[in-house]
N, C-alpha and C positions, 0 to 999 in steps of 0.2 A: 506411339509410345504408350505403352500399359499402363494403367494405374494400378499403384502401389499401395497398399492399407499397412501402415508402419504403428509401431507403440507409441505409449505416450513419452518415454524418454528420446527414441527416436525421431519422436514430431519436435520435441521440443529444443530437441539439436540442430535441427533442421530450421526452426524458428529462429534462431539467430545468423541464418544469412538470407532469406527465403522469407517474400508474404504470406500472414496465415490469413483465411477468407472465411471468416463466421458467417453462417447461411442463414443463422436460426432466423427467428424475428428480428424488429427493432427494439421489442419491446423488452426481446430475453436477453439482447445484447445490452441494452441499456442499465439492463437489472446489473450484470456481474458480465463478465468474458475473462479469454486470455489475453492477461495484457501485450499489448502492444498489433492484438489482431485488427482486422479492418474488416468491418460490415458491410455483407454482400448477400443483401437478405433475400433467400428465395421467395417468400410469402411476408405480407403485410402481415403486422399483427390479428386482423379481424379474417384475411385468408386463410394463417394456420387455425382461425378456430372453426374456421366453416369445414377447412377438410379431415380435421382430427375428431370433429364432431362425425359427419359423415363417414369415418372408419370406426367408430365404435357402436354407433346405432343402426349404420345399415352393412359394410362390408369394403373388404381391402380394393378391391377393385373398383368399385364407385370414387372410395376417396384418392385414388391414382387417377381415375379419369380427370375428378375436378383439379388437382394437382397440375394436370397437363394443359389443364386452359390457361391458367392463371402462368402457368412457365414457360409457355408456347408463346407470348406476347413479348416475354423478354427478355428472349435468348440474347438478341442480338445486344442488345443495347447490356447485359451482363458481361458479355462478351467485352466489348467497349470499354466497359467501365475498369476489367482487368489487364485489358491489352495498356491503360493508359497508366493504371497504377504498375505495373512493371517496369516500364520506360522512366517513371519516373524515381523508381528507387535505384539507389548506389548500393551497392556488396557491402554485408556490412563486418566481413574478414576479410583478413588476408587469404584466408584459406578462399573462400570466394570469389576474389580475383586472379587466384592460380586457375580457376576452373573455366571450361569452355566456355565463352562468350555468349553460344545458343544457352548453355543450362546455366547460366545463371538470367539471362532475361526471359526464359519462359518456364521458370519453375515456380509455383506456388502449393502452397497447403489447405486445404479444405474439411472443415468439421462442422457438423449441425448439432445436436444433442446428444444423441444416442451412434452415430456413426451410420445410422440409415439412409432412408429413402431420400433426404435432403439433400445430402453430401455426395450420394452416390450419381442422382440426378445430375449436381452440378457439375460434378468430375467430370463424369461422361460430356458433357455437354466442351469444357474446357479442353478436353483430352483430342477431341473429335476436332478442336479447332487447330491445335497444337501444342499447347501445352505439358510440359512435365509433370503431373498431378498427384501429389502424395495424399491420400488422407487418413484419418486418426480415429483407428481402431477403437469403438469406444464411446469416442464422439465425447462430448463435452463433458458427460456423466461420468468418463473415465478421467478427464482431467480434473475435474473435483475427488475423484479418489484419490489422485497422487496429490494434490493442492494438502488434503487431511493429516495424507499420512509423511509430509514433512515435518509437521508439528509436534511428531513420534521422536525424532530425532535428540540425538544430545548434541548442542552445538558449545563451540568456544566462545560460550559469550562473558562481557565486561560489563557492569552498569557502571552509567555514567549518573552521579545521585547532585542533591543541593533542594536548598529551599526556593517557594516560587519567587521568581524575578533575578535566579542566577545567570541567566545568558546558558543557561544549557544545551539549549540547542545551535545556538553559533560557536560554544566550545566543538560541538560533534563534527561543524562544518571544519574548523577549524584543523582539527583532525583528522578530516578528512585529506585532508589539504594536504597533510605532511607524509600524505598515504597510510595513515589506518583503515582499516575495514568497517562501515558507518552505514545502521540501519536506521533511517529518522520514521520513528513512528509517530510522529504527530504529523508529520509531513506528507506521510502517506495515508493519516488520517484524515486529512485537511482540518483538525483541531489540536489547540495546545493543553486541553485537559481539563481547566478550573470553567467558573458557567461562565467565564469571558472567553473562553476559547473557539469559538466557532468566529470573532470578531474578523472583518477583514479578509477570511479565505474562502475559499470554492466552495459548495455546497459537500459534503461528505460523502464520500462511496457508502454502498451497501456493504452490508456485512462480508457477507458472499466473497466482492469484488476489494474487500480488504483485505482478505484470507487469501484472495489469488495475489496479489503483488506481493504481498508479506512472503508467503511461502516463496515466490522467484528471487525475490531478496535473501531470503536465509539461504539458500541452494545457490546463489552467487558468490554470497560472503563464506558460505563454505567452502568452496570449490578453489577462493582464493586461497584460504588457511591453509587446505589440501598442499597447494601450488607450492607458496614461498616458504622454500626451504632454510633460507637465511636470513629475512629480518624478523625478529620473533615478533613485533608487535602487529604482522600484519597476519599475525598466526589466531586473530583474536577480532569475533565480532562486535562492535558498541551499541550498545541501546542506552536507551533514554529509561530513567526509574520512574515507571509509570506505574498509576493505579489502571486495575487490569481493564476497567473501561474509560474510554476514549470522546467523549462526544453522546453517539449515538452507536459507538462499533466496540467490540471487546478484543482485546489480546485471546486468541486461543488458549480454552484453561492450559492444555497439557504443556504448553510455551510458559505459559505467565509462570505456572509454578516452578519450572525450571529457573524461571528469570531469577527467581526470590530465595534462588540458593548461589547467586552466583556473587564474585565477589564485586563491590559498591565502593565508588569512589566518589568519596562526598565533598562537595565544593563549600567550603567552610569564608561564607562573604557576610560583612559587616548588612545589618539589617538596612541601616539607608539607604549605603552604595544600592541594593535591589531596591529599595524604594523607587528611589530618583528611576532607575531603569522601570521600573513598572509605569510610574506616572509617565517618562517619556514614550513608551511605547501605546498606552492604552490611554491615556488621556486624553489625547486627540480625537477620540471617538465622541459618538453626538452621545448629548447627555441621555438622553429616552433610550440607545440601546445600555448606557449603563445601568442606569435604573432598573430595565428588565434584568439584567443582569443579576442584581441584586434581590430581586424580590426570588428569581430562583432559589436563590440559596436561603431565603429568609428563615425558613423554619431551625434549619442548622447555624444561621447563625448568629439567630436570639434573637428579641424583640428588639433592645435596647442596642444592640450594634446597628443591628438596619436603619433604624431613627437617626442613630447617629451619624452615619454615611452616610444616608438620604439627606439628610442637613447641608454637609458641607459640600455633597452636589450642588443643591440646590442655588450655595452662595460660592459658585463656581470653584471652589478650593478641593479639586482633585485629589490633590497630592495627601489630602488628611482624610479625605475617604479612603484613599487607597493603604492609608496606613490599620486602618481601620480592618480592610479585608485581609491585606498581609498579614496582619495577626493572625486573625483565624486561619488561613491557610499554612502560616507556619503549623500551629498546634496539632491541625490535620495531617499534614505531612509527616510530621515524628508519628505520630500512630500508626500511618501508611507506613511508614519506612519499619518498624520492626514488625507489624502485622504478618502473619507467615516467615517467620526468618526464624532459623533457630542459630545460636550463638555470632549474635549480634554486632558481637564487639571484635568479633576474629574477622567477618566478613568486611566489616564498614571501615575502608582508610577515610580519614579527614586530610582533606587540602585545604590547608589553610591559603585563601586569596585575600588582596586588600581590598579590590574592587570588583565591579562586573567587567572582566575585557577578556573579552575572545581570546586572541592571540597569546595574554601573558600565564590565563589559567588553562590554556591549552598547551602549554610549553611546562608549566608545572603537573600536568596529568601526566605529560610523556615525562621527566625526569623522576617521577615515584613509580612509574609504568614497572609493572615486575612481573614477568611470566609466572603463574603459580599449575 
């Protein structure tokens, strides 16, 4: 079977029923990948630097030899490694399981960086054994160019808005649920935003590796808008009204600023009712990571708030420290919320809620929902 060098729209169609087999490093795969790929590293990280070193200081040929030691050793057991990851995956269409039996259990995809001597290596190596072997013209360099230039895009987007401790993002689930279109960017940030948000979740992807699932996200929820012809609300993708950084990772500017013209549906909840939910959510954490918490924010948020929060930690009354930060965090958010917006008042519905609950102020987002 020949091997095939397909684009990256083509790799990436092919990606949804087919393994993709990142060659690069552990280290480069660790950085950022295409999500959903599996690391099938031809060289160690300290290998590629020995043989990328030796092709710039002495010649192409030297650093192909040392290449061939180091791949010479582990053909077989690469081999292995993919004969076993095949077996173990199920088709993941229908379209998939119309197709041959042989091509769907020996077909994979293969990309290293640039679409070189990594990729090409391994193919051959796959191909020779039996393998269907597609790889991607380009190589990884080329999938960060399409990753960019989806952020070019005008998409159908909705902000879903409110002050911190609305349940916002179990409203998104919530709507997800009833089949809207639902991009969670905190979610795929692994932070909720405020300097409490890294609390409780996974360590954060790299920028890079933000930008690749974000971008497969927007080109999902587009593709569905494309599709459904008849219910309009799935005509429309949601986000979260977020300030354009995240943690440690930023919303792409040319996205963000799109975000901040689109139309805002603001969950209008009594200040307790999020109280009570902030304290229940975040209170349970140990007091020393609140406290770091806090002294983050310290400079913004005064001497005499800090003190005073820091206080009512100390004499375990959460719930009055946290009243303390909800303050300030409301004030900041109305700044955030018209910061870059022009006519303000056209774009921003208020939903009024009584409380925080998923369900009831998810069912009142869909009854004011109005395609504009």
């Amino acid at each position: 079977m020949a091997i095939q060098r397909v684009s990256i729209t083509e790799f990436l169609s092919l990606a949804e029923n087919f393994p993709v087999l990142d060659v690069r490093s552990p280290g480069e795969y660790a950085h950022a990948h295409i999500p959903g790929a599996y690391s099938l590293p031809l060289f160690t990280d300290e290998e590629r630097k020995v043989v990328g070193t030796a092709y710039k200081q002495e010649s192409k040929q030297v650093a192909v030899k040392l290449g061939l030691k180091y791949f010479g050793v582990k053909m077989v057991e690469m081999v292995e490694l993919v004969e076993k990851l095949v077996k173990t995956l199920q088709p993941k269409s229908k379209k998939a399981e119309t197709s041959p039996t042989e091509f769907q259990s020996t077909t994979v995809l293969v990309h290293c960086w640039r679409g070189g001597m990594r990729s090409a290596g391994v193919a051959w190596l796959l191909d020779l054994y039996g393998f269907k072997v597609y790889t991607l013209a380009g190589g990884y360099k080329g999938y960060r160019n399409w990753v960019l230039e989806q952020f070019e895009k005008e998409y159908p987007i909705h902000i879903l808005g409110g002050y911190t401790g609305s349940g916002k993002t179990e409203v998104l689930k919530s709507l997800l649920k009833r089949g809207y279109t639902v991009i969670d960017l905190e979610g795929i940030a692994h932070h909720k935003g405020s300097a409490f948000g890294a609390m409780g979740l996974p360590p954060q992807p790299s920028q890079e590796h933000f930008e690749n699932i974000l971008a497969g996200k927007l080109v999902q929820g587009l593709s569905k808008s494309e599709s459904e012809e008849s219910i309009d609300f799935q005509k429309t993708i949601w986000l979260e009204d977020e300030s354009q950084r995240i943690g440690t990772v930023n919303i792409p500017s040319v996205l963000f600023q799109q975000m901040r013209k689109k139309k805002v549906y603001f969950l209008e909840i009594p200040f307790e009712s999020r109280l009570d939910y902030i304290n229940l959510h975040y209170g349970k954490f140990e007091k020393s990571e609140l406290v770091n918490a806090i002294i983050r924010i310290k400079k913004r948020l005064g001497g005499l708030e800090t003190k005073t929060a820091m206080n009512f930690l100390l004499e375990d009354n959460t719930k009055d420290a946290f009243r303390v930060l909800l303050q300030y965090y409301d004030k900041l958010y109305g700044k955030n919320l018209e910061n870059n917006r022009e006519n303000i008042d056209q774009i921003v519905t208020k939903i009024e809620c009584e409380e925080v609950n998923d369900l009831a102020n998810a069912e009142k987002i869909a009854s004011n929902f109005v395609i504009k």
